[in-house]
C-alpha positions in Angstrom: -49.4 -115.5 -14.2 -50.1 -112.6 -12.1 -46.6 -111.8 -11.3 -46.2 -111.7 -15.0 -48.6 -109.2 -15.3 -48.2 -107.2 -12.5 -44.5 -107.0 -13.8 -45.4 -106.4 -17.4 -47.9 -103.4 -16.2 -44.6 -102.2 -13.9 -42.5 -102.3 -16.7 -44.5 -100.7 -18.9 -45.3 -97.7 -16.5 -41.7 -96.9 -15.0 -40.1 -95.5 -18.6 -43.1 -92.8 -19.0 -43.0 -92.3 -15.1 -39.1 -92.2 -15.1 -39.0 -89.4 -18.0 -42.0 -87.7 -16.0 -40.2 -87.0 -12.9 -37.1 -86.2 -15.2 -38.7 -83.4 -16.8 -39.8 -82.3 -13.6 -37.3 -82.1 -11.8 -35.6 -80.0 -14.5 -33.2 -82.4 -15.7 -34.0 -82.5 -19.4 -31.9 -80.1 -21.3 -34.1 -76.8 -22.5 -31.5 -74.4 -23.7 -32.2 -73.7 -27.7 -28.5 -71.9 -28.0 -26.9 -75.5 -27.8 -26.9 -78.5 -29.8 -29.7 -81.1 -29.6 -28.2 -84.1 -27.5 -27.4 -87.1 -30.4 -30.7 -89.2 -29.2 -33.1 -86.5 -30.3 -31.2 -85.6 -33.7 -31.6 -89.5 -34.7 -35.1 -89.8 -33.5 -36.4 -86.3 -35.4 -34.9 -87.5 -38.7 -36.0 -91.0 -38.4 -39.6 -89.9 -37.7 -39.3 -87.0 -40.6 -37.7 -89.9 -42.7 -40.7 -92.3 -42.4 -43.0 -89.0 -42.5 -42.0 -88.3 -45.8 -42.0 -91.8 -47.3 -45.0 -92.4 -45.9 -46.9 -89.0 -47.4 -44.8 -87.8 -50.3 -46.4 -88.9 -53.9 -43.8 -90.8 -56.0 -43.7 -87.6 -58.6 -41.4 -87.7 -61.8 -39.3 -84.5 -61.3 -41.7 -82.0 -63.6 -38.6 -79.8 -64.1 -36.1 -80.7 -66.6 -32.7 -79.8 -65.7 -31.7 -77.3 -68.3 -29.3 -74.3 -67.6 -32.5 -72.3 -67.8 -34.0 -74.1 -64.9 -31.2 -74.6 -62.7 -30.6 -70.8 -62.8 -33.7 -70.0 -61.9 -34.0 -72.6 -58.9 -30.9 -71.0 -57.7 -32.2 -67.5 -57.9 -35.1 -69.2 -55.9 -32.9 -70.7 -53.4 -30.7 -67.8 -53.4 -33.8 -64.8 -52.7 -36.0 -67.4 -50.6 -33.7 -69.9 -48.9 -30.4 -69.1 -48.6 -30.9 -66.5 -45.1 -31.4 -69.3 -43.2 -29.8 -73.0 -45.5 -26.6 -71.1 -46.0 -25.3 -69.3 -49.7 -22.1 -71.3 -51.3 -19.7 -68.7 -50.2 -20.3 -69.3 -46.4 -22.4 -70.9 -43.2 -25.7 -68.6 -41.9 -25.5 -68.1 -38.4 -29.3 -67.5 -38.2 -30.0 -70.7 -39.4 -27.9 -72.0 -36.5 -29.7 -70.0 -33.9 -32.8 -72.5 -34.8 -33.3 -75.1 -32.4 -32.8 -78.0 -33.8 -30.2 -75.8 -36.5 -31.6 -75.4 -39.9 -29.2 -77.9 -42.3 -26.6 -76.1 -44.5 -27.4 -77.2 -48.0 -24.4 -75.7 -49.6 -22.0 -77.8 -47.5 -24.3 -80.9 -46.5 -26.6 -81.3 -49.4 -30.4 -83.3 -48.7 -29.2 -87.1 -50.2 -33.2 -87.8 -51.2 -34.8 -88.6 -54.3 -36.4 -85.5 -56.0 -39.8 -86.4 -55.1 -39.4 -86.2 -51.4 -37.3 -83.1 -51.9 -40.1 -81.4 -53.8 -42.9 -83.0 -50.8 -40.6 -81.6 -48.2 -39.8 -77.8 -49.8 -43.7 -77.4 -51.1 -45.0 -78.6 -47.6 -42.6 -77.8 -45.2 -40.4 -75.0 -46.7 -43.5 -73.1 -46.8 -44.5 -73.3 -43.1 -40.7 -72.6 -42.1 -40.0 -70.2 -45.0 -42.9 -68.0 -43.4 -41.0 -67.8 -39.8 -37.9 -66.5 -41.8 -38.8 -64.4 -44.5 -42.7 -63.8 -43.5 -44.2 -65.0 -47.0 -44.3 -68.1 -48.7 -42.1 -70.5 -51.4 -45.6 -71.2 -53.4 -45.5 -67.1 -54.1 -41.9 -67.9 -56.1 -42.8 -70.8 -57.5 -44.3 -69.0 -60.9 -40.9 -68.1 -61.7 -39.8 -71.7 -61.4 -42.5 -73.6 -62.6 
């Protein structure tokens, strides 16, 4: 029994240990002009995944689509979104100076239900909008609803 434990504690310890010494020994990549490594990309959106199912109220979409609507949400996206998620015409190369780089709606559109859409633009859009256009999505959001 106390070589299972003595192994068990071992085991436990030598991952967090092993990335320690990793890290400091300069080994983990740094750079924020390059692409995060696979591992991180699928661990970030699984955690932001469960984040946002966890947290984000199971809202009925308040906004009916009309053309009235639509234009205005594009207007929106357009003015308060679009210098760093990309217009339809063409790819932003300041949202790909982010590290990780800022998704490209117009060419790989969010596949969620509109509740966690709305959950992630009204809470997060707002705290990233700011580094990008220094004022917030709640400001617009008179014109849109």
């Amino acid at each position: 029994m106390r070589r299972f434990v003595l192994g068990f504690v071992v085991g436990m310890l030598a991952l967090p240990v092993a990335a320690f010494i990793t890290a400091w020994q300069g080994y983990l990549p740094a750079l924020a002009n390059t692409d995060p490594p696979g591992w991180e990309r699928a661990f970030s959106q699984m955690a932001l995944n469960a984040y946002v199912v966890r947290h984000a109220p199971h809202l009925s979409n308040p906004m009916q689509p009309t053309d009235e609507n639509l234009l205005a949400g594009l207007n929106v996206f357009r003015d308060a979104c679009a210098g760093c998620h990309g217009d339809p015409n063409s790819r932003n190369d300041y949202g790909a100076s982010f590290y990780p780089h800022v998704p490209q709606f117009t060419f790989n559109p969010p596949r969620l239900p509109d509740w966690q859409t709305f959950w992630i633009v009204k809470n997060l859009g707002e705290v990233f909008g700011d580094v990008c256009l220094g004022r917030t999505v709640a400001s617009r959001q008179g014109s849109v609803g």
